[in-house]
KEKE-3310 file (N, C-alpha, C; in steps of 0.2 Angstrom, whole numbers, plus 5000, padded with zeros to 4 digits):
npx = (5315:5330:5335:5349:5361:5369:5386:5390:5399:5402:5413:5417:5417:5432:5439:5444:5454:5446:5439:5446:5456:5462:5464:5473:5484:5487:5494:5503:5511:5515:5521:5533:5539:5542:5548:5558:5565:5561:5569:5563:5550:5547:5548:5556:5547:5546:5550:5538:5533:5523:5530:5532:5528:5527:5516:5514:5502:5487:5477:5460:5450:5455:5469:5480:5496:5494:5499:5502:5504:5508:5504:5513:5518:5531:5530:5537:5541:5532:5522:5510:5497:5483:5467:5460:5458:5459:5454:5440:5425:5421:5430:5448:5453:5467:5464:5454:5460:5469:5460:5456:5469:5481:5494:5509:5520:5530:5539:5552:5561:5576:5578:5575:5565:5553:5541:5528:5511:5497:5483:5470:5469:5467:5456:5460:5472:5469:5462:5475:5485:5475:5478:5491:5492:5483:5492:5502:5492:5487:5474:5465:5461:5450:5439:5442:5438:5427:5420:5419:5406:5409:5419:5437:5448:5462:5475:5488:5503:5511:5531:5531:5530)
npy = (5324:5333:5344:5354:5361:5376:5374:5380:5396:5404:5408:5399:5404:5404:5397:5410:5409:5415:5436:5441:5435:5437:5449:5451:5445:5457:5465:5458:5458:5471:5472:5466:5474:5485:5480:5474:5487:5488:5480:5469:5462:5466:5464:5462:5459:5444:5434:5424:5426:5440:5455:5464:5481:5496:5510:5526:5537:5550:5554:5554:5563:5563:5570:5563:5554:5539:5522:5508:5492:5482:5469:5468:5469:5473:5485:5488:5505:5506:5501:5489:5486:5478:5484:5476:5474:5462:5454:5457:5465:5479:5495:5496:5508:5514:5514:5522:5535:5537:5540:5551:5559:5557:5558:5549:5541:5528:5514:5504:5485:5486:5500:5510:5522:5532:5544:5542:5543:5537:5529:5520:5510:5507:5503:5498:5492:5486:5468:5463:5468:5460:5448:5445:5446:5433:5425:5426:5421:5412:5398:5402:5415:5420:5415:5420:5437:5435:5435:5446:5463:5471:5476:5472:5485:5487:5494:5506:5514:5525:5533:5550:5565)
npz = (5330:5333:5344:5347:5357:5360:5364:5383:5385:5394:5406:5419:5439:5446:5459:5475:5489:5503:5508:5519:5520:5508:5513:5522:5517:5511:5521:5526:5515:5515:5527:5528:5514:5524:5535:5532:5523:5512:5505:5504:5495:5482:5466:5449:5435:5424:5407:5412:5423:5432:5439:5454:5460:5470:5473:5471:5475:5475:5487:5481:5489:5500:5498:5502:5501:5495:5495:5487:5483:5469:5457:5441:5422:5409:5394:5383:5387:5395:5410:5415:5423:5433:5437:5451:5463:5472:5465:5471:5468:5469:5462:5465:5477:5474:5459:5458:5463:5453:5441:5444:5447:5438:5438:5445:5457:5455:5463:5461:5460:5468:5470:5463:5458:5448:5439:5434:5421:5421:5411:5406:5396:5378:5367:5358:5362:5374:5371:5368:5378:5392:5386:5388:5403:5404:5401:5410:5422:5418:5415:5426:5424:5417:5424:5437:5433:5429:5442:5444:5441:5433:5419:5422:5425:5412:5417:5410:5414:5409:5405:5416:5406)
capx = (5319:5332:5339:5356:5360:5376:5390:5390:5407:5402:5417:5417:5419:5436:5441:5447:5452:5441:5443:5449:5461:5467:5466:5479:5491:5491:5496:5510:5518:5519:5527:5538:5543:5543:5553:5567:5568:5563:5574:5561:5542:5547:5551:5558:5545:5552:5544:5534:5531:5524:5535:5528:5529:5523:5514:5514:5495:5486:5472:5457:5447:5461:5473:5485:5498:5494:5503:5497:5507:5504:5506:5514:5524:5531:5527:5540:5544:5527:5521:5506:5493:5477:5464:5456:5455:5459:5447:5435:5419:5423:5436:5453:5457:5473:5464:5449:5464:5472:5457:5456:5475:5485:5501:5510:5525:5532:5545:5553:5566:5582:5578:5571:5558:5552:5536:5521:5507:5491:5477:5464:5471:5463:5450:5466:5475:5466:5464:5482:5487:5473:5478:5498:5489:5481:5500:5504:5490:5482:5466:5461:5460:5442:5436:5443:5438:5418:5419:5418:5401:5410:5424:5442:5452:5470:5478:5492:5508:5518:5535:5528:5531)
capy = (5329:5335:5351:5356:5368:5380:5374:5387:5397:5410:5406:5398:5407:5401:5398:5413:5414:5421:5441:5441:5430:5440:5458:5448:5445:5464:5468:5456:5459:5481:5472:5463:5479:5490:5477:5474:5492:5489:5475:5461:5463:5470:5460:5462:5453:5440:5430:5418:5429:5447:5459:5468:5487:5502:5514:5531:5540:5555:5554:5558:5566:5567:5574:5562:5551:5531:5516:5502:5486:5477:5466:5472:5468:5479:5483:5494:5509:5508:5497:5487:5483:5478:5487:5472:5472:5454:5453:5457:5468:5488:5497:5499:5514:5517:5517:5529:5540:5539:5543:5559:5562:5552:5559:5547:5538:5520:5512:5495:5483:5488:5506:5515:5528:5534:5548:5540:5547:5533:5528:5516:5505:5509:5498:5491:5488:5479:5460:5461:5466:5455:5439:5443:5444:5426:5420:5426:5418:5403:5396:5405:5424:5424:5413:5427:5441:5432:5436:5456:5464:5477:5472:5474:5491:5487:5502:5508:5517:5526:5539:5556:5569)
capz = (5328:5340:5344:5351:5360:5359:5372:5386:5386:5402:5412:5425:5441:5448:5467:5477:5495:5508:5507:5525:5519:5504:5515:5525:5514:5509:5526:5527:5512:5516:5532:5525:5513:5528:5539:5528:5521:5504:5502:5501:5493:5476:5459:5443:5429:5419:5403:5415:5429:5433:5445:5460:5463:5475:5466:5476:5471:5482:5488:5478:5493:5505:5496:5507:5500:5498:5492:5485:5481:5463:5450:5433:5416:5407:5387:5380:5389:5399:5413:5414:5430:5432:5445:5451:5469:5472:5459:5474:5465:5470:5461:5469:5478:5469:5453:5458:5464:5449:5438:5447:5447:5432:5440:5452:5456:5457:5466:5458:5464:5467:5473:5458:5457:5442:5441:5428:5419:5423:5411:5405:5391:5373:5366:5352:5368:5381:5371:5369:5388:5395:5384:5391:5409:5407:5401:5419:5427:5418:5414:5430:5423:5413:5430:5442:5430:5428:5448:5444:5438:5430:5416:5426:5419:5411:5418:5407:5417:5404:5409:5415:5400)
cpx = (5323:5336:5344:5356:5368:5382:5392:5398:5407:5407:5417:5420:5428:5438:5445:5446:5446:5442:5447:5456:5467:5470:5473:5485:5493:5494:5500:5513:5518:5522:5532:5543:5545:5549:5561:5570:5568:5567:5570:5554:5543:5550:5551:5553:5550:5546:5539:5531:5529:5528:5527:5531:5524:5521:5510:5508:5494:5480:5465:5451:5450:5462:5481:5485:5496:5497:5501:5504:5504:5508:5508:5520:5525:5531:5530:5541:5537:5526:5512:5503:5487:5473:5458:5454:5457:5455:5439:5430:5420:5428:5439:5455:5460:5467:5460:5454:5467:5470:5455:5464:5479:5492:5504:5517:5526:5539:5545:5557:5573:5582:5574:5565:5557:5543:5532:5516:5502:5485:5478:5468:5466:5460:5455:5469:5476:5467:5469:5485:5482:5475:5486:5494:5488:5488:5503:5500:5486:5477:5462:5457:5454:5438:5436:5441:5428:5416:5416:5412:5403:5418:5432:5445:5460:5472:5486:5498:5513:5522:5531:5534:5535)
cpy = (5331:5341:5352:5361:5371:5378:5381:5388:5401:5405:5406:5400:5404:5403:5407:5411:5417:5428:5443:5441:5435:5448:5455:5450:5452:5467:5464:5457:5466:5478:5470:5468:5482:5486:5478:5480:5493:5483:5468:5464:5465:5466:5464:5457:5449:5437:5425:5422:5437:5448:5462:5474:5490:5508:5517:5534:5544:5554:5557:5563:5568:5572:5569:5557:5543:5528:5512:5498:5482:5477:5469:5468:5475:5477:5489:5498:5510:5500:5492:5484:5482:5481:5482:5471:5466:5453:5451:5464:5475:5488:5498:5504:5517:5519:5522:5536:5542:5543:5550:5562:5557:5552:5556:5546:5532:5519:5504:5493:5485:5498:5511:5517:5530:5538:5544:5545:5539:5534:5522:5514:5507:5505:5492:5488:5482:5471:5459:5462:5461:5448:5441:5443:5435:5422:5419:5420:5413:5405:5401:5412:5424:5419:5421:5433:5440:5435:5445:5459:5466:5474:5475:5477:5487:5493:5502:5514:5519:5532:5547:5560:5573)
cpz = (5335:5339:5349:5352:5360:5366:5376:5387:5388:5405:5419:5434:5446:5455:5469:5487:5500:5510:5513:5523:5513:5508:5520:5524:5512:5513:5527:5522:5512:5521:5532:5521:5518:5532:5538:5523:5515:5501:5498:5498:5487:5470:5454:5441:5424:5414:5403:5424:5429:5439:5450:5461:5468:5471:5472:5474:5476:5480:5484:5482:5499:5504:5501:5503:5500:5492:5492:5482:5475:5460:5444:5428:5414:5398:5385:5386:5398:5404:5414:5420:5429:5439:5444:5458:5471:5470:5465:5469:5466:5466:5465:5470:5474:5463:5452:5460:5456:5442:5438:5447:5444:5434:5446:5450:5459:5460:5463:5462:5461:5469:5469:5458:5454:5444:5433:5428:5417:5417:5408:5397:5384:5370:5360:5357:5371:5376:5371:5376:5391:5393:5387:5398:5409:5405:5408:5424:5424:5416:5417:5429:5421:5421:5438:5441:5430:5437:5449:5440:5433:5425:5419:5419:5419:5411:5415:5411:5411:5409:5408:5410:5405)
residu = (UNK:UNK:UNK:UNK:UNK:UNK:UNK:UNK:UNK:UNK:UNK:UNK:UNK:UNK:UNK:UNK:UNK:UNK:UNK:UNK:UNK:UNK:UNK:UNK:UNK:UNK:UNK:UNK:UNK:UNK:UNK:UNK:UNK:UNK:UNK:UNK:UNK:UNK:UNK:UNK:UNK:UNK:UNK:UNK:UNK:UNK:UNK:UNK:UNK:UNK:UNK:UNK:UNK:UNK:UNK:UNK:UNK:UNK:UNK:UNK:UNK:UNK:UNK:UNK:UNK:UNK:UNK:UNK:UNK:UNK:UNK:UNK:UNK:UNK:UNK:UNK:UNK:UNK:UNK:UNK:UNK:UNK:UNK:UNK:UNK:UNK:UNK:UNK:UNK:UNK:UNK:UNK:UNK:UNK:UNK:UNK:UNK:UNK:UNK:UNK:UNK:UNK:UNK:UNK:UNK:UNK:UNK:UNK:UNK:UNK:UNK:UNK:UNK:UNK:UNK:UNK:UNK:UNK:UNK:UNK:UNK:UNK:UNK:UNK:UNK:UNK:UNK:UNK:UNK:UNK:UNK:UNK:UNK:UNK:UNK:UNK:UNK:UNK:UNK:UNK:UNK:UNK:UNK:UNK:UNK:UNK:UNK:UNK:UNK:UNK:UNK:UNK:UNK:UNK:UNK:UNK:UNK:UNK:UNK:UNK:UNK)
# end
């Protein structure tokens, strides 16, 4: 008699970088924004690519402005990120600020600042934002995502009321 066993479908964790490596690149592309004035480090999304903004928050123990640089689509009138850290294991700054203060503002390309109101994605939500996420990034997404204890938040950016 033999017995089978269930193929495993825990995904597997997929390559990243050395975090050095990634805290790098976040310091060269705000240089690159800063350098050139705005002009370079920020996209427009298209239907094969996420965009990049600046997303203005306040500190949730300072009380001092910070800026963080991140991925997003956008889903109707609201924008869509994920707070994943370089899908390093801590929550990202931004997004423990924003849980404490939902009220911020973003910068896109082309000049535009617009004021948002920040949360947590609703339980109908998420499968549908995560699965456009892995359209962006591939196979990779449930392997970068298996990296994180804690299940990465789809943060929802709609226009502040």
């Amino acid at each position: 008699m033999t017995t089978e066993t269930a193929p495993d479908t825990t995904p597997k964790q997929a390559w990243l970088p050395p975090r050095w490596f990634i805290r790098s690149a976040w310091v060269v592309h705000r240089a690159i924004y800063n350098v050139t004035g705005g002009n370079r480090g920020l996209k427009i999304p298209t239907d094969d690519q996420w965009g990049i903004m600046r997303l203005h928050s306040v500190g949730r123990r300072s009380g001092a402005e910070r800026v963080a640089i991140l991925a997003y689509f956008e889903e109707g009138p609201n924008l869509v990120t994920l707070a994943m850290n370089g899908w390093g294991a801590p929550e990202p700054a931004w997004w423990l600020n924003l849980q404490a203060r939902p009220d911020a503002t973003i910068d896109l390309k082309g000049g535009e600042s617009r004021p948002i109101h920040a949360r947590l994605a609703t339980a109908e939500e998420r499968p549908r934002l995560w699965a456009r996420w892995g359209h962006y990034n591939g196979e990779n997404m449930e392997g970068w995502a298996a990296r994180r204890q804690k299940e990465t938040a789809v943060v929802v950016l709609e226009p502040a009321r």
